[in-house]
N, CA, C and O of each residue as an XYZ file, in Angstrom:
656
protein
N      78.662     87.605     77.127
C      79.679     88.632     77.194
C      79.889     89.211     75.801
O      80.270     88.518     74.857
N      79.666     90.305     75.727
C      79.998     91.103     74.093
C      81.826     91.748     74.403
O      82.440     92.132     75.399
N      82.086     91.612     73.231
C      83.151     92.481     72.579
C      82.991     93.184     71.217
O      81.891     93.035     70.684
N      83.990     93.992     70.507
C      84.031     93.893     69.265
C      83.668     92.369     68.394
O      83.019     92.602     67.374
N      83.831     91.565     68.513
C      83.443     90.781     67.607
C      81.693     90.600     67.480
O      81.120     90.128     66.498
N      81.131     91.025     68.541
C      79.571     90.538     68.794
C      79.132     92.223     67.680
O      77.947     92.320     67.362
N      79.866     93.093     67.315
C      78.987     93.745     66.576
C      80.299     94.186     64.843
O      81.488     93.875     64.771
N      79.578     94.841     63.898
C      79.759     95.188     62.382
C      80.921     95.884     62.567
O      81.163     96.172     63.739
N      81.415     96.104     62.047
C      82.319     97.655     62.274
C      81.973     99.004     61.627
O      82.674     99.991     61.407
N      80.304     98.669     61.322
C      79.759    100.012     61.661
C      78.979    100.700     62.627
O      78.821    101.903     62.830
N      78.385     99.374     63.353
C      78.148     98.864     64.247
C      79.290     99.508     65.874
O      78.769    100.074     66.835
N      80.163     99.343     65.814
C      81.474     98.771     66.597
C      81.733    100.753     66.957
O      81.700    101.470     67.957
N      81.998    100.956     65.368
C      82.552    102.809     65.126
C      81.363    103.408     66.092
O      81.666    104.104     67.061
N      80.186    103.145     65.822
C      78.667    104.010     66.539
C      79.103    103.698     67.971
O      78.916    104.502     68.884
N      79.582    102.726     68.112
C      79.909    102.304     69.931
C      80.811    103.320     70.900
O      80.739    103.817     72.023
N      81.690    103.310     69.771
C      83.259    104.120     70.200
C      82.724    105.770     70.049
O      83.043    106.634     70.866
N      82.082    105.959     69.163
C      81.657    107.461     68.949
C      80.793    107.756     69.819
O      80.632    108.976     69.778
N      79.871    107.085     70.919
C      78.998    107.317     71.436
C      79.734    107.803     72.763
O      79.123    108.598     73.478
N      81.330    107.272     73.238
C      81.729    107.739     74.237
C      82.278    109.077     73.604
O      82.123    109.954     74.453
N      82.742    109.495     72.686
C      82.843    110.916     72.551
C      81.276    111.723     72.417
O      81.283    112.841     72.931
N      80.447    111.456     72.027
C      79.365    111.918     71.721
C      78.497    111.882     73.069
O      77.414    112.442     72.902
N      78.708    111.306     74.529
C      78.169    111.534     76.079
C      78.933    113.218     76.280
O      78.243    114.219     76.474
N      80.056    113.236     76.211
C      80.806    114.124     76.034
C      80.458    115.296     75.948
O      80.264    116.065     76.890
N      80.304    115.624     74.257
C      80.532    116.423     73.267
C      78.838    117.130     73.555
O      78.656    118.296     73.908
N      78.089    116.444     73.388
C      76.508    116.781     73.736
C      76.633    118.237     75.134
O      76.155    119.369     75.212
N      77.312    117.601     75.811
C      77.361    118.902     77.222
C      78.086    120.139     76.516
O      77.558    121.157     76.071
N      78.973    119.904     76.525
C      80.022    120.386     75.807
C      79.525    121.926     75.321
O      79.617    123.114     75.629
N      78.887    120.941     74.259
C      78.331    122.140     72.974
C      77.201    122.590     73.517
O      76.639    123.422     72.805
N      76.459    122.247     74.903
C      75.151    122.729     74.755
C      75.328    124.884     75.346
O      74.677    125.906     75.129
N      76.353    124.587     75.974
C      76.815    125.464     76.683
C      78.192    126.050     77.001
O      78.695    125.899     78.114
N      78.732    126.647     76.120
C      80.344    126.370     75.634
C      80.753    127.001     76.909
O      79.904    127.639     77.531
N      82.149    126.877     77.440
C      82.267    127.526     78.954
C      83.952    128.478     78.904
O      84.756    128.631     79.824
N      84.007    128.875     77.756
C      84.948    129.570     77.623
C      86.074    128.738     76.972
O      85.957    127.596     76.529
N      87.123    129.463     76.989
C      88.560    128.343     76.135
C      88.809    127.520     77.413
O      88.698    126.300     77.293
N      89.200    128.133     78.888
C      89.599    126.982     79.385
C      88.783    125.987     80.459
O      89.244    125.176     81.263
N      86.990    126.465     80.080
C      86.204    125.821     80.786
C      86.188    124.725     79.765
O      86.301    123.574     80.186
N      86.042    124.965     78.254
C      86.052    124.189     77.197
C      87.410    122.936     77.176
O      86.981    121.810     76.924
N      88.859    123.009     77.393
C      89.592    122.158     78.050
C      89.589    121.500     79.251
O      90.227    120.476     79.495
N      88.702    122.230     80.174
C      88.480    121.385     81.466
C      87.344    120.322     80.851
O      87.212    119.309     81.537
N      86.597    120.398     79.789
C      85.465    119.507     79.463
C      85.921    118.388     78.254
O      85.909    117.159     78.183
N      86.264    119.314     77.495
C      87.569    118.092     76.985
C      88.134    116.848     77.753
O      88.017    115.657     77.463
N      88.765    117.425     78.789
C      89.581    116.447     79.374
C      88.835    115.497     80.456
O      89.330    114.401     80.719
N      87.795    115.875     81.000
C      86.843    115.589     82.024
C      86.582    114.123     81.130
O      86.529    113.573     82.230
N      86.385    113.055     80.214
C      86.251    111.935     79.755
C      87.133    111.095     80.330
O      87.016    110.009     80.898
N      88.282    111.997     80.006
C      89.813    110.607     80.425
C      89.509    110.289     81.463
O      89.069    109.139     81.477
N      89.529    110.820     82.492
C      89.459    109.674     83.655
C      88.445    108.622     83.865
O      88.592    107.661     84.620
N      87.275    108.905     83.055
C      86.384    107.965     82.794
C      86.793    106.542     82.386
O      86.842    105.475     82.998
N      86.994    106.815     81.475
C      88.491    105.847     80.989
C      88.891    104.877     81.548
O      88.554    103.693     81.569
N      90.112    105.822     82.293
C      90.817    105.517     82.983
C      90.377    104.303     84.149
O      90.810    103.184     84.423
N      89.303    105.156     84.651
C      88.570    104.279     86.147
C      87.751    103.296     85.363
O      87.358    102.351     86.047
N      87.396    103.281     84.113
C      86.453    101.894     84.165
C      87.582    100.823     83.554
O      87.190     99.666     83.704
N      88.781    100.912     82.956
C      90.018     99.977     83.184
C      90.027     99.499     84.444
O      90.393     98.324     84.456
N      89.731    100.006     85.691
C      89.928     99.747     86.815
C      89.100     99.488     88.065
O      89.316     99.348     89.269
N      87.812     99.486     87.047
C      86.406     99.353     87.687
C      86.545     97.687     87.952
O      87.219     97.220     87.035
N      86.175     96.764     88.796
C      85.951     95.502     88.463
C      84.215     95.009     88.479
O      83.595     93.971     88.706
N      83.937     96.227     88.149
C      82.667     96.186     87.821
C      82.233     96.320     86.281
O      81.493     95.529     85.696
N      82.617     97.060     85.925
C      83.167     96.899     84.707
C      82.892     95.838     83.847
O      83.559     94.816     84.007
N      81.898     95.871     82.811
C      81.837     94.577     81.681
C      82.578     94.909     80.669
O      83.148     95.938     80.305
N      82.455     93.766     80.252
C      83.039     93.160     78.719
C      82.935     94.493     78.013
O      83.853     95.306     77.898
N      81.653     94.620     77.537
C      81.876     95.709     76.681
C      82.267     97.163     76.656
O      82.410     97.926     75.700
N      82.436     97.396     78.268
C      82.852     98.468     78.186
C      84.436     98.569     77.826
O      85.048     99.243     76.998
N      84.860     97.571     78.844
C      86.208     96.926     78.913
C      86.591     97.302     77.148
O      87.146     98.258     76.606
N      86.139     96.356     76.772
C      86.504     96.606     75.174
C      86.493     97.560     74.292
O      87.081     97.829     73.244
N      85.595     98.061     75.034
C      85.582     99.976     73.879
C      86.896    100.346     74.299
O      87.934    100.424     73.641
N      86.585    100.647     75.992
C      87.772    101.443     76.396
C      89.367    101.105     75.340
O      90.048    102.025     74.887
N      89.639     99.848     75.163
C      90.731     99.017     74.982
C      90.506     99.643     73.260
O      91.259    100.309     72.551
N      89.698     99.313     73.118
C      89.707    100.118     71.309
C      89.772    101.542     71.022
O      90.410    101.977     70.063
N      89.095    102.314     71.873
C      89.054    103.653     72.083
C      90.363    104.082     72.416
O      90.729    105.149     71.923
N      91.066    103.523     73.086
C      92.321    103.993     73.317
C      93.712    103.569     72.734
O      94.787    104.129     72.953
N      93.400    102.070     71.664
C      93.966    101.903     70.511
C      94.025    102.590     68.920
O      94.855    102.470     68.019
N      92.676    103.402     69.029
C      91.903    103.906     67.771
C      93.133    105.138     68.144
O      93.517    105.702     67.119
N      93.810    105.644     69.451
C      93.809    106.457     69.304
C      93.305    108.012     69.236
O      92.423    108.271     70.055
N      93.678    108.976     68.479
C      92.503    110.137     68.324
C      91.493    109.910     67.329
O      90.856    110.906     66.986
N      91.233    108.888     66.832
C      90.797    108.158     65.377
C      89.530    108.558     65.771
O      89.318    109.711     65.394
N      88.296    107.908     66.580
C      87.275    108.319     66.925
C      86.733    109.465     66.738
O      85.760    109.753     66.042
N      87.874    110.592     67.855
C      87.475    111.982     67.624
C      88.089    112.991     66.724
O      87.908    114.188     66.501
N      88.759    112.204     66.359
C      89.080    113.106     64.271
C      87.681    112.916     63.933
O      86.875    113.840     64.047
N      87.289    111.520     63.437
C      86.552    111.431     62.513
C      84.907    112.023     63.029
O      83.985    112.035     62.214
N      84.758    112.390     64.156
C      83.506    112.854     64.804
C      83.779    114.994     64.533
O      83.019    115.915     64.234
N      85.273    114.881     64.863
C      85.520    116.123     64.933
C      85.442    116.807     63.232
O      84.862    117.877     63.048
N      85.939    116.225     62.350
C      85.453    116.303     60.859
C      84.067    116.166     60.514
O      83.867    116.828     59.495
N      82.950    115.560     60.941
C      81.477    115.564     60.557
C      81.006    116.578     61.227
O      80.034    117.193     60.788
N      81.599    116.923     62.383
C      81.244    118.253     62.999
C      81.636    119.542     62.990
O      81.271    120.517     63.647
N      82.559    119.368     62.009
C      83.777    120.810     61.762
C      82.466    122.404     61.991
O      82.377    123.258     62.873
N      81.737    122.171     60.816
C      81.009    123.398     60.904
C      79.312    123.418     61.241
O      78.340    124.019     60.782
N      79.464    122.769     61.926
C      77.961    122.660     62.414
C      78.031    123.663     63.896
O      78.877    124.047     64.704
N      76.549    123.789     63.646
C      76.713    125.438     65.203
C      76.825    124.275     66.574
O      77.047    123.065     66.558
N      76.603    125.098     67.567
C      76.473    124.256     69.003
C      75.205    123.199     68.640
O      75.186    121.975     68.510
N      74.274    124.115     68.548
C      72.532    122.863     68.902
C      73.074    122.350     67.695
O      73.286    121.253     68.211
N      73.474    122.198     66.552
C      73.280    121.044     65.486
C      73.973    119.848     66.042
O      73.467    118.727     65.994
N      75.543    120.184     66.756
C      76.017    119.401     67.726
C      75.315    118.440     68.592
O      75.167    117.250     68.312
N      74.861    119.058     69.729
C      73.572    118.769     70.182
C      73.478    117.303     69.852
O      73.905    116.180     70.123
N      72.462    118.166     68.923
C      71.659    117.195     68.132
C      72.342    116.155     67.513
O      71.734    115.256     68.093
N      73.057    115.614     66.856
C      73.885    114.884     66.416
C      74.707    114.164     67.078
O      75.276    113.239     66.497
N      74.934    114.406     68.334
C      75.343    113.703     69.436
C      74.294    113.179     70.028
O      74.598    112.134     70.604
N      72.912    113.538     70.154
C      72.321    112.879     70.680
C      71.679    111.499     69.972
O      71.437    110.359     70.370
N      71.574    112.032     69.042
C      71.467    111.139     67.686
C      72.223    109.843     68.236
O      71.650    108.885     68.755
N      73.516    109.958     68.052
C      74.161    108.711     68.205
C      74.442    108.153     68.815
O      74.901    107.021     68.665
N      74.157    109.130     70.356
C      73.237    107.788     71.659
C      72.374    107.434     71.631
O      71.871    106.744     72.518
N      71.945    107.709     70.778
C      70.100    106.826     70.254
C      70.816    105.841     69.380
O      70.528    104.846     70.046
N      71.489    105.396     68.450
C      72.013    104.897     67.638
C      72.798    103.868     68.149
O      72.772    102.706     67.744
N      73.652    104.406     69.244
C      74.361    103.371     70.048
C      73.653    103.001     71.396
O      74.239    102.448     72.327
N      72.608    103.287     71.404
C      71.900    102.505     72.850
C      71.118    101.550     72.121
O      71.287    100.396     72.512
N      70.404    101.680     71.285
C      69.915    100.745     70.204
C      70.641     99.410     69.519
O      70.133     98.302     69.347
N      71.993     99.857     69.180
C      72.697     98.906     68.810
C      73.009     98.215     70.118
O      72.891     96.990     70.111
N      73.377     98.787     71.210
C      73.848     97.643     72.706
C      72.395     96.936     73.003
O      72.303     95.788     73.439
N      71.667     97.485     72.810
C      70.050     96.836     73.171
C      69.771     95.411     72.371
O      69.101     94.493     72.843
N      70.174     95.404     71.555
C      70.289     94.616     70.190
C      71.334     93.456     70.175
O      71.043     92.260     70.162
N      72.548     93.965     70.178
C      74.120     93.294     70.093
C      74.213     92.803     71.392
O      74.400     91.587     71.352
N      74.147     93.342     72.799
C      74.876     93.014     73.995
C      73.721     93.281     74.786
O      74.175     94.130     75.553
N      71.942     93.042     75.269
C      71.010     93.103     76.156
C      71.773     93.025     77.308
O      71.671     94.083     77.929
N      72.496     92.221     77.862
C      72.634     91.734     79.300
C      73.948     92.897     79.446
O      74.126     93.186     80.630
N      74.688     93.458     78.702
C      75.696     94.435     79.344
C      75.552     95.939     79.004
O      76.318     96.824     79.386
N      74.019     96.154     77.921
C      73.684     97.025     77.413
C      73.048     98.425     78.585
O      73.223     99.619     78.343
N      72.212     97.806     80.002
C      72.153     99.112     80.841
C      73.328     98.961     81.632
O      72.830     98.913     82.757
N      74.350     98.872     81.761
C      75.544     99.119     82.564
C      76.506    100.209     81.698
O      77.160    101.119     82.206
N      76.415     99.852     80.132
C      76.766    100.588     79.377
C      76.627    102.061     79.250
O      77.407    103.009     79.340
N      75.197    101.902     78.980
C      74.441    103.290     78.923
C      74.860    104.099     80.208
O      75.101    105.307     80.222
N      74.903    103.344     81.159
C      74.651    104.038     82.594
C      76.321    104.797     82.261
O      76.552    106.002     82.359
N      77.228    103.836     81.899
C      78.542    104.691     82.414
C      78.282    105.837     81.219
O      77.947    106.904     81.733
N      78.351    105.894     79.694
C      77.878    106.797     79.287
C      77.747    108.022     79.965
O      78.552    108.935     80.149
N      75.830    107.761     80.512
C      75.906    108.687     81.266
C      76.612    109.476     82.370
O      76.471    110.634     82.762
N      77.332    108.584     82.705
C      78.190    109.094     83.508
C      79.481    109.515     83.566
O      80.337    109.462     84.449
N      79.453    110.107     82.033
C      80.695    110.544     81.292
C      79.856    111.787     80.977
O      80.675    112.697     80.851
N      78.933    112.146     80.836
C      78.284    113.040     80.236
C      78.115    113.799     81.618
O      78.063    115.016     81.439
N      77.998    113.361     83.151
C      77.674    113.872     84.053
C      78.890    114.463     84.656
O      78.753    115.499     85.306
N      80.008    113.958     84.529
C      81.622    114.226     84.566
C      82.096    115.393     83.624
O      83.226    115.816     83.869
N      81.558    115.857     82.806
C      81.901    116.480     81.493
C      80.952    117.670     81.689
O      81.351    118.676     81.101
N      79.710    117.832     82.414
C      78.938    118.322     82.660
C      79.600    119.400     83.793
O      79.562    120.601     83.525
N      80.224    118.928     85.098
C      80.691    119.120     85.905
C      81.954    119.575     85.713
O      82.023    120.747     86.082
N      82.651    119.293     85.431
C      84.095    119.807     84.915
C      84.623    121.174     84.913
O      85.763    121.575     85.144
N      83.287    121.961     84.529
C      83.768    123.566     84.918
C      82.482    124.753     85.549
O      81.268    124.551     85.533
N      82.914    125.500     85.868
C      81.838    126.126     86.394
C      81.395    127.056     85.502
O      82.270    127.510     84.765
N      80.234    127.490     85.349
C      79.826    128.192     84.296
C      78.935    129.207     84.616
O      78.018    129.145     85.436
N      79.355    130.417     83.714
C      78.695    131.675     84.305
C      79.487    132.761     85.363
O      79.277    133.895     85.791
N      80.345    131.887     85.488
C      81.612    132.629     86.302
C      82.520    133.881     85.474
O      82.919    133.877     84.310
N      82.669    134.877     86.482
C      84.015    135.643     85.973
C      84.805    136.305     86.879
O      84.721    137.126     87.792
N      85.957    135.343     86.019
C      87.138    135.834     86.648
C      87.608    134.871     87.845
O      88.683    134.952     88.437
N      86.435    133.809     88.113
C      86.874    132.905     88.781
C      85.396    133.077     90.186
O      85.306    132.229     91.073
N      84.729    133.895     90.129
C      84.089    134.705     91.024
C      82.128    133.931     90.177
O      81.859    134.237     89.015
N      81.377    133.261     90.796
C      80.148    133.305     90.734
C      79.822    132.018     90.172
O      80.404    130.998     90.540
N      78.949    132.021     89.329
C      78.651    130.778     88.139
C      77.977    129.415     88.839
O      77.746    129.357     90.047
N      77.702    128.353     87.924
C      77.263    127.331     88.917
C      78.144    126.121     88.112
O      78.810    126.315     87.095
N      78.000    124.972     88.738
C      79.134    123.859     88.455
C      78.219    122.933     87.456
O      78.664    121.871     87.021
N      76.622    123.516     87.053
C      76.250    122.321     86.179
C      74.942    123.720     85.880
O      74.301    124.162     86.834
N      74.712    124.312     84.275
C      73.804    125.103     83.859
C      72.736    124.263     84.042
O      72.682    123.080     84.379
N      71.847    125.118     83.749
C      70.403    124.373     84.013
C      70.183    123.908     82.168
O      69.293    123.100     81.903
N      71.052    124.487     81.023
C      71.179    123.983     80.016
C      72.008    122.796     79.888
O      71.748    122.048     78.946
N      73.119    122.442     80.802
C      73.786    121.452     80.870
C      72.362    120.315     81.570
O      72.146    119.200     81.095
N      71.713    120.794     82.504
C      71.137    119.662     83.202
C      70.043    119.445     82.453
O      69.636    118.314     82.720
N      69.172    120.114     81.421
C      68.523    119.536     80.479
C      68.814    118.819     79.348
O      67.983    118.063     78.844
N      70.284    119.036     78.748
C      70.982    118.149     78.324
C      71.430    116.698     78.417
O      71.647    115.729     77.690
N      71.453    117.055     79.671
C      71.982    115.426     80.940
C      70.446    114.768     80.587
O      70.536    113.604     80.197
N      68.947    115.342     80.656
C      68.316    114.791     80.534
C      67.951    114.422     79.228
O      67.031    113.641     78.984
N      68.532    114.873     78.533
C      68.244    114.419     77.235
C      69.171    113.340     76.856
O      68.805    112.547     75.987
N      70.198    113.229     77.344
C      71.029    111.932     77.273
C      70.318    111.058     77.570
O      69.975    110.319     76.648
N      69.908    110.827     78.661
C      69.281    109.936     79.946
C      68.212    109.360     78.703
O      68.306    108.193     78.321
N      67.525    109.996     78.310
C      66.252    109.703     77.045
C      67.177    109.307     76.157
O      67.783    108.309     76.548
N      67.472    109.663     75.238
C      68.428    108.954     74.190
C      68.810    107.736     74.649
O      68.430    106.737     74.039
N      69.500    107.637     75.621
C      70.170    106.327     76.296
C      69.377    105.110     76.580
O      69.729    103.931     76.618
N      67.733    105.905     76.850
C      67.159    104.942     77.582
C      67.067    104.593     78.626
O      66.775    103.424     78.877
N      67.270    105.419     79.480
C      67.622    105.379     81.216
C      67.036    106.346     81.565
O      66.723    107.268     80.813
N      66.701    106.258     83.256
C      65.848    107.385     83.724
C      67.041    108.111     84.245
O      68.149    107.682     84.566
N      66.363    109.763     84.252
C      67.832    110.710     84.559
C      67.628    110.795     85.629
O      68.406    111.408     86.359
């Protein structure tokens, strides 16, 4: 069973940033207006929320969640400051980065809770993906997942280490 103690606390930070960074990767690949952009924002929390309440749910997720939501906005200050002025794709990129970074470290630190991990990940990124419809106006057309969002999703899926 991993927790925070089974990894560094630089280690630990790459863990917690990786659930903003499933996120943030969709996000930026395809911005969806100001309030498609708050529907994607917010599309994480319940992620959250339900794996508190998953009893499926391991240790380590258990424990991010519990730190992630002790850290506070701490996580996504300090992600939101390395990213202040970088365009969308540098975003991207840099988010994907650090699901490579943090699937590596769970591969390493936590093997036995490391694809359950990844998987919810992804499935914060697929939630976040979904969250608004895009291409729409006025409320009229668009689709609920770009075909730039769904090459994205697959690029998580690779980063992560999981098939999409």
């Amino acid at each position: 069973m991993a927790n925070k103690d089974a990894f560094t606390p630089e280690e630990w930070t790459k863990v917690l940033e990786s659930i903003v960074a499933a996120g943030l990767a969709v996000s930026a690949v395809d911005p969806s207006g100001w309030w498609g952009t708050l529907k994607e924002a917010a599309a994480s929390t319940p992620a959250l929320a339900e794996a508190k309440r998953d009893p499926n749910s391991n240790e380590l997720i258990q424990a991010a969640v519990a730190e992630f939501e002790r850290s506070g906005d701490g996580s996504i200050l300090a992600m939101r400051e390395r990213f202040a002025q970088a365009e969308p794709t540098e975003c991207v990129q840099r988010s994907l980065a650090c699901l490579r970074e943090a699937s590596a470290i769970v591969d390493a630190k936590a093997p036995n809770e490391a694809a359950v991990f990844k998987s919810w990940l992804r499935e914060i990124s697929q939630k976040v993906a979904e969250a608004a419809v895009e291409g729409s106006f006025l409320g009229f057309g668009g689709v609920r997942v770009s075909e730039a969002e769904r090459a994205t999703l697959r690029d998580i899926s690779k980063a992560l280490g999981i098939a999409s």
